[in-house]
N, C-alpha and C positions, 0 to 999 in steps of 0.2 A: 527736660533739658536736651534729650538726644535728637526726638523729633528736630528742635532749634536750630542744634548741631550741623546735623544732615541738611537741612534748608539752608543754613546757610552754606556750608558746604558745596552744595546743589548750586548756589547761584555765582560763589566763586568761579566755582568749574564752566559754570555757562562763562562768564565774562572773560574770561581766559581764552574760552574758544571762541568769542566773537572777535577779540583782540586779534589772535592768529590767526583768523579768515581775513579780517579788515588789511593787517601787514600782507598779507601774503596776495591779497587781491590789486594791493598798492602799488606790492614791487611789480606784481606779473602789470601792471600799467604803463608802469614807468619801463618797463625791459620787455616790452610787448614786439620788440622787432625781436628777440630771443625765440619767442613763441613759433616764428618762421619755419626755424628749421625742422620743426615735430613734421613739414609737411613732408622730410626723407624718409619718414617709415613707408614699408613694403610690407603689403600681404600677406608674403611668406612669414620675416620676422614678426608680425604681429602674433598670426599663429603661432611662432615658436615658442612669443611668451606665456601665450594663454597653455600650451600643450605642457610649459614646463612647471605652469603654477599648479593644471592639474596632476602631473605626476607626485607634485610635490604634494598635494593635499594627500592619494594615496599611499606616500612615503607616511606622511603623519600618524593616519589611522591607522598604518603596523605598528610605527613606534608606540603611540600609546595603547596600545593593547598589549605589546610587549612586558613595559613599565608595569600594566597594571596587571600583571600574572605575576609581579612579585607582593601582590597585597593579596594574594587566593582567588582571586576578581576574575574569571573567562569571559571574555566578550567575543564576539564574531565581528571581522575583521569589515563586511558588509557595513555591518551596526556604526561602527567606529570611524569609517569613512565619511558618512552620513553623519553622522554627530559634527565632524571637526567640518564640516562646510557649512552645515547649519549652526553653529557657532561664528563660524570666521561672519556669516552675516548677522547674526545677530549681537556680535561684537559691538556695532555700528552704534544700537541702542543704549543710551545711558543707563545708568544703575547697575554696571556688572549682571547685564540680563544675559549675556551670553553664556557667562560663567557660572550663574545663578540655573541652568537649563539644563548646561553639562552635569551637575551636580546633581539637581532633579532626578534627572533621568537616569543616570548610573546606580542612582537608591533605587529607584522602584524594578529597574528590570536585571540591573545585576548586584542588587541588596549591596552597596560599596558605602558604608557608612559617611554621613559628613565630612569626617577629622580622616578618614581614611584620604577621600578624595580630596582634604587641603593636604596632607601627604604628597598625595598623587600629583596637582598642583603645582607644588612649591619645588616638587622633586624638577618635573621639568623644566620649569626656569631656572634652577640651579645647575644640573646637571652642564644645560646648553650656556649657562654666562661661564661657566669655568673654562668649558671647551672653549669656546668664541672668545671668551676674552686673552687667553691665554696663546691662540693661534693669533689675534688680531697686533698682540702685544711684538709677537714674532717676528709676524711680516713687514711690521713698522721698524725696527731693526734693522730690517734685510733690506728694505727698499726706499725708505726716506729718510731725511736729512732732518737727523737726529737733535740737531743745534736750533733749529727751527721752533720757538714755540709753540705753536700750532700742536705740533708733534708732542710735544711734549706733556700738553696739557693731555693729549690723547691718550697717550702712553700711559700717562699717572691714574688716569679712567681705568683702563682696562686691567692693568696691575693691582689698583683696591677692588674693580669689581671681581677677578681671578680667586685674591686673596682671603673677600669674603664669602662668597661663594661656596672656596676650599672650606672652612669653616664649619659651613653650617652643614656643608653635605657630609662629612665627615669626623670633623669633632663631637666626642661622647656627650650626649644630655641625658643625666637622671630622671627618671619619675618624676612627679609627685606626688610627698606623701600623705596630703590633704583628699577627703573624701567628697566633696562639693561637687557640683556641675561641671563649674568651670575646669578642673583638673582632673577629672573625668576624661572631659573632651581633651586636653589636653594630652594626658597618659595616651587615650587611641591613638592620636597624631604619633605619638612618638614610639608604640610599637607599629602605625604601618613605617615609622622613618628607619626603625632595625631592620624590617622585612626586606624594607629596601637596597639598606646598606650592607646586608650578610650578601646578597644577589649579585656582586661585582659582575659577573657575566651579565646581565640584563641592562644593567648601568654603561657598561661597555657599547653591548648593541644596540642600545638607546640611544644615548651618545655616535656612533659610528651612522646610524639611518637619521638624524638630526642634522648631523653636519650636513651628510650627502644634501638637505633638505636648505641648510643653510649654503653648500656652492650652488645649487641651484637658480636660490635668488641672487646671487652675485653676477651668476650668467645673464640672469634677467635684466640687470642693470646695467651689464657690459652689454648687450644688444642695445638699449636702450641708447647709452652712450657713444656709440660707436655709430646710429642710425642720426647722430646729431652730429657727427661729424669731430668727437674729442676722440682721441687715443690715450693711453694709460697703460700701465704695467698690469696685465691682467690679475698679477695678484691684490693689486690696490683696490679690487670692487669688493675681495675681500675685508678688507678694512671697512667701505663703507659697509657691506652689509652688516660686521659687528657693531657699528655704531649706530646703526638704525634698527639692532634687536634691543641695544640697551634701554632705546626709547621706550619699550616695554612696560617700563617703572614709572614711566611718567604719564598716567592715566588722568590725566586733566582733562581728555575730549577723548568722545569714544573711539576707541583703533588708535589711539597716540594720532588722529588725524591732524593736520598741519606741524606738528610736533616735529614728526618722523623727519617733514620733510625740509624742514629749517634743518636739522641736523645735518640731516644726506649733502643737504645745498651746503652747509656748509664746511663739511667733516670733507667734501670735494678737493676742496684747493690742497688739501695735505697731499693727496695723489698729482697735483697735476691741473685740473679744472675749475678754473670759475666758477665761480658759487652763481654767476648768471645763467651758467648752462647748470650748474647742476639742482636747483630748485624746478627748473621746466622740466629738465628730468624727474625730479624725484617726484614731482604732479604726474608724469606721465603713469610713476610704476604703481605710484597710487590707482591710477584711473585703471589699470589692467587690476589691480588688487580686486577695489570695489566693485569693477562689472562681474570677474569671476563672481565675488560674492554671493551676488544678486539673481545672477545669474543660476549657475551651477548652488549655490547654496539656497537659493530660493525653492530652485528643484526639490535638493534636499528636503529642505522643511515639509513641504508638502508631501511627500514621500514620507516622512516621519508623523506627520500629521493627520494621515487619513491612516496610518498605524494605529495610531492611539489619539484621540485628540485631547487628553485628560493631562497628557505630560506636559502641554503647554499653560495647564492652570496650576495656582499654588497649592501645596497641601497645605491637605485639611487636619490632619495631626499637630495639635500644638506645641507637644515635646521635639517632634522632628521639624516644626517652626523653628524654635527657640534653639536647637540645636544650628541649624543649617544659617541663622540669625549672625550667631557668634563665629561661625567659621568664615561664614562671608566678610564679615567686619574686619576680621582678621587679614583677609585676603587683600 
């Protein structure tokens, strides 16, 4: 039955992303005098994008090596650069292959159990929707017109993602006291999540080099926006950027691709902008996304690759199949 599952699954998710290329090829048709104004970018700001996505990649690879000194886990910050770029591209690939590598590879060269690294994980996406949701919830407050639906429906986003978030990252969860596989795997997940939660200090600077990592991309998008000729409250790109991290959870196409960017285009107009300008936008900060990837993370891979070329095949251990099996499922 699972096989089944998954198939069908699999073909969902295809038909959903052909859907959102076919919408999104339609509108850029029909709003194809929109597309004009991309020709305002400059050299300079093009660089400045690509300079701030890589800072931000190296922002990354501190935080999670940070994170992961509170599971006993040492990595080298080299190592951890290199990983999150060869990730961010192999994101791209269906089947949580990016994820499925990261995972891979932190067992075999820094022994980080499965359920440790769905700890690991889960901690980062929580940590960062508490913060971002909670800052996003803020600024929406401070700066728009609160009586506006639009807003509102945002607001009501970002206050249940805040509030569960708060939750899981902090509310006590028991053992359990079954001795099976599955609670097993379960029990490790939930002492690396104590590891985690006794570590306030690491949670903090994980959180405080995350953000930086999230105005980053804000910046990104205010260049962007601003080389098309909108203006905005500069804190409003923070908005958008919360709203287009939330896209995160909604892995119907690899990278939340087309997804992100219906969101961005349209979580726009709460700030101020057209959703005509802000989908050509949000194409655009895609296309700086993807080249880096490909680019710069292509590098990567092969830099990891002619390392070891064994961490790009499956293991061959059945129990750490079947372990690495249910964590992924999970994920």
């Amino acid at each position: 039955m699972k096989p089944k599952k998954t198939h069908l699954s699999s073909i969902l998710k295809h038909c959903v992303a052909i859907a959102i290329i076919c919408f999104l090829s339609l509108y850029l048709i029909k709003h194809w005098h929109a597309l004009k104004s991309l020709s305002n970018f400059t050299f300079p700001k093009i660089a400045l994008m690509y300079a701030i996505t890589l800072a931000a990649s190296f922002i990354a690879g501190l935080a999670a090596k940070i994170l992961l000194s509170s599971l006993d886990t040492k990595v080298k910050l080299r190592d951890m650069i290199l990983l999150y770029n060869t990730v961010s591209l192999l994101n791209y690939i269906p089947f949580k292959f990016g994820t499925l590598f990261r995972a891979n590879y932190l067992k075999k060269h820094n022994n980080l159990k499965f359920a440790h690294f769905g700890t690991f994980f889960i901690y980062q996406i929580l940590i960062m929707t508490f913060t971002i949701s909670v800052l996003g919830s803020i600024i929406l407050l401070s700066i728009c017109n609160i009586h506006t639906w639009s807003v509102q429906i945002l607001l009501a986003i970002f206050i249940m993602a805040s509030i569960i978030s708060f939750i899981f990252l902090f509310i006590h969860i028991p053992f359990l006291p079954h001795k099976n596989k599955l609670a097993h795997i379960i029990n490790n997940f939930l002492k690396g999540r104590n590891n985690i939660i006794k570590n306030k200090k690491i949670i903090f600077v994980y959180a405080f080099l995350m953000n930086i990592n999230f105005i980053l991309g804000a910046l990104r998008l205010s260049l962007i926006y601003e080389s098309l000729g909108q203006n905005a409250h500069p804190a409003g790109f923070l908005i958008l950027g919360a709203a287009g991290y939330l896209t995160m959870f909604i892995s119907l196409t690899p990278g939340s691709l087309g997804i992100r960017e219906i969101v961005l285009g349209s979580t726009s107009e709460v700030i101020g902008i057209p959703i005509r300008i802000g989908i050509p936008a949000a194409l655009f900060d895609r296309l700086i996304a993807i080249t880096f990837s490909f680019v710069i993370g292509g590098i990567c891979t092969i830099i990891l690759w002619n390392k070891n070329p064994k961490d790009f095949k499956r293991i061959k251990s059945t129990t750490e199949e079947n372990d690495n099996n249910i964590v992924m499922d999970f994920l």
